[in-house]
N, CA, C and O of each residue as an XYZ file, in Angstrom:
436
protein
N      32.776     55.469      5.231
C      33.036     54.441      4.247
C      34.104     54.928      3.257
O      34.004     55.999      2.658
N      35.140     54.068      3.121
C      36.301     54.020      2.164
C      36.062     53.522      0.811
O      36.118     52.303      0.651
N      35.787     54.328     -0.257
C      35.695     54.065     -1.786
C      36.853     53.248     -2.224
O      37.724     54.110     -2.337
N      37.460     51.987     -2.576
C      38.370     51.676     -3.451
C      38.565     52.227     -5.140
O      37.918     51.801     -6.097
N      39.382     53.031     -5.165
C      39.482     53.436     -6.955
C      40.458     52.394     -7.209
O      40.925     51.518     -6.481
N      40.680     52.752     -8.606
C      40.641     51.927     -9.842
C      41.017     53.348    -11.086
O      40.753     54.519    -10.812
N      41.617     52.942    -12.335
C      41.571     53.370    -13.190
C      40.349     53.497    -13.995
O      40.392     54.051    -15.093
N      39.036     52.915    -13.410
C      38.469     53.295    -14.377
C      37.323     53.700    -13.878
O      36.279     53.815    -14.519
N      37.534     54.011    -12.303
C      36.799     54.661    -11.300
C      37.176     56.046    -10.758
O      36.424     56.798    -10.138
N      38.475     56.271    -11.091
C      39.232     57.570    -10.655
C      38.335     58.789    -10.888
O      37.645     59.334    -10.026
N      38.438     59.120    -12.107
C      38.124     60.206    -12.888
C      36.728     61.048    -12.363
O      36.485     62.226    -12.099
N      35.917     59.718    -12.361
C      34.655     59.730    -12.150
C      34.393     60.470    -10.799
O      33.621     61.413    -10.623
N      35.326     59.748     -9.726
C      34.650     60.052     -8.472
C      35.404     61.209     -7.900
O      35.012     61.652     -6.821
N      36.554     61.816     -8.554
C      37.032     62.908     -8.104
C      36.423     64.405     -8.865
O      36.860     65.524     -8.599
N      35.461     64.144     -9.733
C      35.129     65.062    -10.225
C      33.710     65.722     -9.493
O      33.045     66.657     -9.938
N      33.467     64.961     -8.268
C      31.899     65.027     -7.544
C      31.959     66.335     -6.844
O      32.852     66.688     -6.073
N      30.861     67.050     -7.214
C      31.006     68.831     -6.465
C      31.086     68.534     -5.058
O      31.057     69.525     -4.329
N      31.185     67.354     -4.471
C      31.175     67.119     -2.596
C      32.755     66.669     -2.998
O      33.107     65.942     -3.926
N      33.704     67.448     -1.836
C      34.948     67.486     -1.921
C      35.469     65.715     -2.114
O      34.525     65.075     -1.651
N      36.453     64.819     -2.552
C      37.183     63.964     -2.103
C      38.013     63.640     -1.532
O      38.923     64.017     -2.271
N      38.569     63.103     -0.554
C      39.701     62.770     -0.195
C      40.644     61.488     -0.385
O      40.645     60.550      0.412
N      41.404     61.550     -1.468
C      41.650     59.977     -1.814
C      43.508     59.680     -0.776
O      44.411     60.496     -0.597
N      43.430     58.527     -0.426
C      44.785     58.212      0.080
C      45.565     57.757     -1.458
O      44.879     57.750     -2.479
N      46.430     57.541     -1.487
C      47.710     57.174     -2.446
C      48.161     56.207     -1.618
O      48.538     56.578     -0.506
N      48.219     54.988     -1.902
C      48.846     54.264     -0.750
C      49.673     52.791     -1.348
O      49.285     52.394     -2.447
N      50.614     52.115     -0.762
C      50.841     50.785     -1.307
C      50.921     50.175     -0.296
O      50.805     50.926      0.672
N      51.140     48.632      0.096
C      51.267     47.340      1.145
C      52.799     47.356      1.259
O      53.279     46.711      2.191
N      53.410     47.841      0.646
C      54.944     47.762      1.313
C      55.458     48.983      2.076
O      56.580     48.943      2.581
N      54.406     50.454      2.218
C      54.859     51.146      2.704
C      54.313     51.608      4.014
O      53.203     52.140      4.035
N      55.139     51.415      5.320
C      54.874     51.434      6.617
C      53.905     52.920      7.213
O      53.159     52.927      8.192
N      54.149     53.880      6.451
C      53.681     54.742      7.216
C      51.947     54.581      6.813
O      50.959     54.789      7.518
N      52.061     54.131      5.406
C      50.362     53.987      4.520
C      50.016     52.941      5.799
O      49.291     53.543      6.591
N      50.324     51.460      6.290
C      49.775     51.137      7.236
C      49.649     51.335      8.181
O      48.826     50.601      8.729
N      50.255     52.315      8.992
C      49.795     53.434      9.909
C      48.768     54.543      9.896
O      48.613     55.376     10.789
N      48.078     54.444      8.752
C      47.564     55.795      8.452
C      46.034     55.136      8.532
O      45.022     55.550      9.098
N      46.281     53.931      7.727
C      44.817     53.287      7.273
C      44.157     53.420      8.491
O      43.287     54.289      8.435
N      44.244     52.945      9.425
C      43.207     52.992     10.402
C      42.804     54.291     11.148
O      41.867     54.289     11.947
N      43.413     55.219     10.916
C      43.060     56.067     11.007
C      42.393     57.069     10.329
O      41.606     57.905     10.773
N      42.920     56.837      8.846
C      41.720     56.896      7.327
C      40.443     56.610      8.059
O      39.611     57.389      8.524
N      40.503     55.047      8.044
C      38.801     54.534      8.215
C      38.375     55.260      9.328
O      37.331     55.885      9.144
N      38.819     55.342     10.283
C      38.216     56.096     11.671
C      37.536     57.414     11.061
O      36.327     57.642     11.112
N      38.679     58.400     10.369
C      37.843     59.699      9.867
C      36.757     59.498      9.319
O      35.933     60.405      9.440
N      36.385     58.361      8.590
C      35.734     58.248      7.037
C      34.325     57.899      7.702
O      33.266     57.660      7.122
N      34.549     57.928      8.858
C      33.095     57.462      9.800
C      32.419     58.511     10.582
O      31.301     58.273     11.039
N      33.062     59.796     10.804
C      33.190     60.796     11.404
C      31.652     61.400     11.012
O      31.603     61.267      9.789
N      30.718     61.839     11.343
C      29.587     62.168     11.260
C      29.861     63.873     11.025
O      29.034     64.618     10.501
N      31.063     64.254     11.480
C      31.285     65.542     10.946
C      31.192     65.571      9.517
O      30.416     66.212      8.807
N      32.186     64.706      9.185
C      32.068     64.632      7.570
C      31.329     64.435      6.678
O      31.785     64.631      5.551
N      30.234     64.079      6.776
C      28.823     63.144      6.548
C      28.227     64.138      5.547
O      27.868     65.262      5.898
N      28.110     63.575      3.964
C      27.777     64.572      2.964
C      28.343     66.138      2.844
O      27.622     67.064      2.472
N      30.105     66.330      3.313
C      30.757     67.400      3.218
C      32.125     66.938      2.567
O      32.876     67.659      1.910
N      32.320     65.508      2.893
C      33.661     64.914      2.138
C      33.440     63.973      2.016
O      32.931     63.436      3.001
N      33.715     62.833      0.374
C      33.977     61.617      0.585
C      35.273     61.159      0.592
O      36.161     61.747     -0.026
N      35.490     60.018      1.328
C      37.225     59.312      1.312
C      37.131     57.986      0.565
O      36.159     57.243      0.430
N      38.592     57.850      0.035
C      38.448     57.219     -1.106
C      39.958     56.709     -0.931
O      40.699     57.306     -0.150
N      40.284     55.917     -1.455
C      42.118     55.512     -1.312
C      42.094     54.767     -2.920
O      41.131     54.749     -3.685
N      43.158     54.308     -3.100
C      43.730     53.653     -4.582
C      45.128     53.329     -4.082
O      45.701     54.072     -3.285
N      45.586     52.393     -4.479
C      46.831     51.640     -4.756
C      47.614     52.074     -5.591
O      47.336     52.115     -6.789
N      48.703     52.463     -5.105
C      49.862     53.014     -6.139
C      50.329     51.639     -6.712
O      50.578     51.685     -7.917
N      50.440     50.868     -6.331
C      51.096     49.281     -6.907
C      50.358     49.032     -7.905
O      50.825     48.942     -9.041
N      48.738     48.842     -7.553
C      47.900     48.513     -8.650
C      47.515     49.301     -9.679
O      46.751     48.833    -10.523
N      47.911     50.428     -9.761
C      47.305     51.607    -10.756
C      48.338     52.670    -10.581
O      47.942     53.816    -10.370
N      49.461     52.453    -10.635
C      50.681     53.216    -11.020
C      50.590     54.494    -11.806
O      51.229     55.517    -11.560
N      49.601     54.296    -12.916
C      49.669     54.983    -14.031
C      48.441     56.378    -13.457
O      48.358     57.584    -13.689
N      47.892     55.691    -12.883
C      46.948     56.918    -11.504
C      47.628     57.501    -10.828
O      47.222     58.599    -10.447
N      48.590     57.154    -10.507
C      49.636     58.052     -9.671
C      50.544     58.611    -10.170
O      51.251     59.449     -9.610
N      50.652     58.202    -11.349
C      51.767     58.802    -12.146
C      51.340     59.992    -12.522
O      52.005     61.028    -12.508
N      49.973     59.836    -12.942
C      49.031     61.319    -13.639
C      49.322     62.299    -12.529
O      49.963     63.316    -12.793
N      48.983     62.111    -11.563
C      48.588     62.693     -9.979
C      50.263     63.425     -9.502
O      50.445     64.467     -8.873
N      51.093     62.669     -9.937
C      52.355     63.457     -9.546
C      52.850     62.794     -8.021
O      53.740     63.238     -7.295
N      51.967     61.575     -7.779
C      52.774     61.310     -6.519
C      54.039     60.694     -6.487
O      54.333     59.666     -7.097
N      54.717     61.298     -5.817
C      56.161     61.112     -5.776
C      56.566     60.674     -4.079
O      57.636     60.928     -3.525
N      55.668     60.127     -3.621
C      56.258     60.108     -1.899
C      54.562     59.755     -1.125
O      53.661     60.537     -1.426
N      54.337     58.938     -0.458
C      53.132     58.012     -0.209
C      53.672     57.896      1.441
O      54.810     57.500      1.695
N      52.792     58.257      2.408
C      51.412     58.050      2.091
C      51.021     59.713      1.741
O      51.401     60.702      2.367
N      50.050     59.654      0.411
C      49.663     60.948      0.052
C      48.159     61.335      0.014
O      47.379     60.949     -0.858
N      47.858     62.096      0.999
C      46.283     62.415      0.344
C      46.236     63.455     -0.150
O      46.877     64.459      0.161
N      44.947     63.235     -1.534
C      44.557     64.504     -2.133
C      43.245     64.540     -1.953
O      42.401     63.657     -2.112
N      43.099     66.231     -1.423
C      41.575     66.292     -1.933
C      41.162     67.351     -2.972
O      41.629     68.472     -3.174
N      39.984     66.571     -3.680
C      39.538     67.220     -5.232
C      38.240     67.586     -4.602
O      37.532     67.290     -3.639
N      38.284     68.347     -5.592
C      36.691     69.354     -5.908
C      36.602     69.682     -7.212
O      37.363     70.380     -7.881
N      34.885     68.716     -7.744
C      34.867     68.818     -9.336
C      36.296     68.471    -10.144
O      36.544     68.985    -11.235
N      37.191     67.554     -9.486
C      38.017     67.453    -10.383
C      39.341     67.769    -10.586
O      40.203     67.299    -11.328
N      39.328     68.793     -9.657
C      40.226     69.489     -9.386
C      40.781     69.311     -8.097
O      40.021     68.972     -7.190
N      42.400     69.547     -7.790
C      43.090     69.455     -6.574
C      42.951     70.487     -5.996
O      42.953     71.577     -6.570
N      42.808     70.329     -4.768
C      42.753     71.678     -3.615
C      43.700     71.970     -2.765
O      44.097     73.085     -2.426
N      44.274     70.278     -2.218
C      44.873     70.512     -1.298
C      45.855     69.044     -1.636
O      45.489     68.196     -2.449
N      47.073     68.958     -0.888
C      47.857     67.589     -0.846
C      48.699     67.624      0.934
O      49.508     68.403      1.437
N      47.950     66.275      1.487
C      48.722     66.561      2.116
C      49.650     64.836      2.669
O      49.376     63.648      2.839
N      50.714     65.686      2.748
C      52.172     64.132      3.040
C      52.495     63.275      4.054
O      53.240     63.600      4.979
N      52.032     62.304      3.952
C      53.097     61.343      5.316
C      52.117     61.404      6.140
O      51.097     62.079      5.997
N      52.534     60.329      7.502
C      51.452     60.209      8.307
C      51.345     61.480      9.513
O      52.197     62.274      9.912
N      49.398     61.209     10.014
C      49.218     62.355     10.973
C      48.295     61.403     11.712
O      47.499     60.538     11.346
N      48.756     61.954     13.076
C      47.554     60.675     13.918
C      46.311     61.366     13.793
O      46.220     62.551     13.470
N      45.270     60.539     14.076
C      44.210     61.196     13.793
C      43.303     62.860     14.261
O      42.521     63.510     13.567
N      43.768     63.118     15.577
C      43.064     64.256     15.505
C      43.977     65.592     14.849
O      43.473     66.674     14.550
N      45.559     65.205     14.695
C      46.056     65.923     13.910
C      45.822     65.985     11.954
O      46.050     66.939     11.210
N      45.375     64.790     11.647
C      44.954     64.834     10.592
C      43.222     65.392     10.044
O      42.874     65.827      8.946
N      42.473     65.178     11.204
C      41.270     65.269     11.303
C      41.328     67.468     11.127
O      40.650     68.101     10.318
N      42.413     68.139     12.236
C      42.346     69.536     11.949
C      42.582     70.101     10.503
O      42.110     71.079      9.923
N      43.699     68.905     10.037
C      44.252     69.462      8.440
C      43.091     69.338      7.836
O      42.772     70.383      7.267
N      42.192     68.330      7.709
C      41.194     68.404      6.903
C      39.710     69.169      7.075
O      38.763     69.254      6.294
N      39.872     69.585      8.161
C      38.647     70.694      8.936
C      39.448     72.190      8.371
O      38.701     73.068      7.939
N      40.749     72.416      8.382
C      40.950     73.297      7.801
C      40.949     73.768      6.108
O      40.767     74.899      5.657
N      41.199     72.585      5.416
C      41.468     72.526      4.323
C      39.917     72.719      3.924
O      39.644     73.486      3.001
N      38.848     71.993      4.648
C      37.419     71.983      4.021
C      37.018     73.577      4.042
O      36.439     74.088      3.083
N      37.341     74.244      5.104
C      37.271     75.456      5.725
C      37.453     76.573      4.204
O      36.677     77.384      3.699
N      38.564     76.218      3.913
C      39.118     77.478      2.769
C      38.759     77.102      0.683
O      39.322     77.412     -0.367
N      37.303     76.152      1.149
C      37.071     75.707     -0.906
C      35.172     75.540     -0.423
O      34.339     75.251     -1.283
């Protein structure tokens, strides 16, 4: 399951001691709709199941969330722990190549 943030949901849910993974994403940018379905596919993954939540937000709609965040180039995921960034990673990956980045990334926090 995919969390929708919000500005006034952000804060909150990236600060959870179970890692996050949020997308950065907007509707005009081709690679973010390439990615989504493959987002949701991970976000179902029973591997992941109480070890990561996924989460996306709209750069269009909450600009000022992304502005904090430093994204400069979409599609972007970050994942937080307590709050903190761990990892960023850029642009699209089909899924079992994206699925290793994030088995690795969980691997080293």
């Amino acid at each position: 399951m995919v969390t929708e943030l919000n500005d006034k949901n952000f804060n909150k849910t990236i600060k959870s001691s179970i890692p996050t993974i949020v997308d950065f994403w907007a509707t005009w940018c081709g690679p973010c709709q390439m990615l989504t379905p493959v987002f949701e596919q991970l976000s179902k993954d029973k591997e992941f199941e109480g070890k990561l939540k996924f989460a996306k937000l709209s750069t269009e709609e909450h600009p000022e969330v992304a502005e904090t965040q430093h994204i400069t180039g979409i599609p972007c995921l970050i994942v937080f722990k307590n709050g903190e960034e761990v990892d960023r990673i850029i642009g699209f990956y089909p899924a079992p190549a994206l699925k290793r980045k994030i088995e690795s990334v969980l691997g080293e926090i």
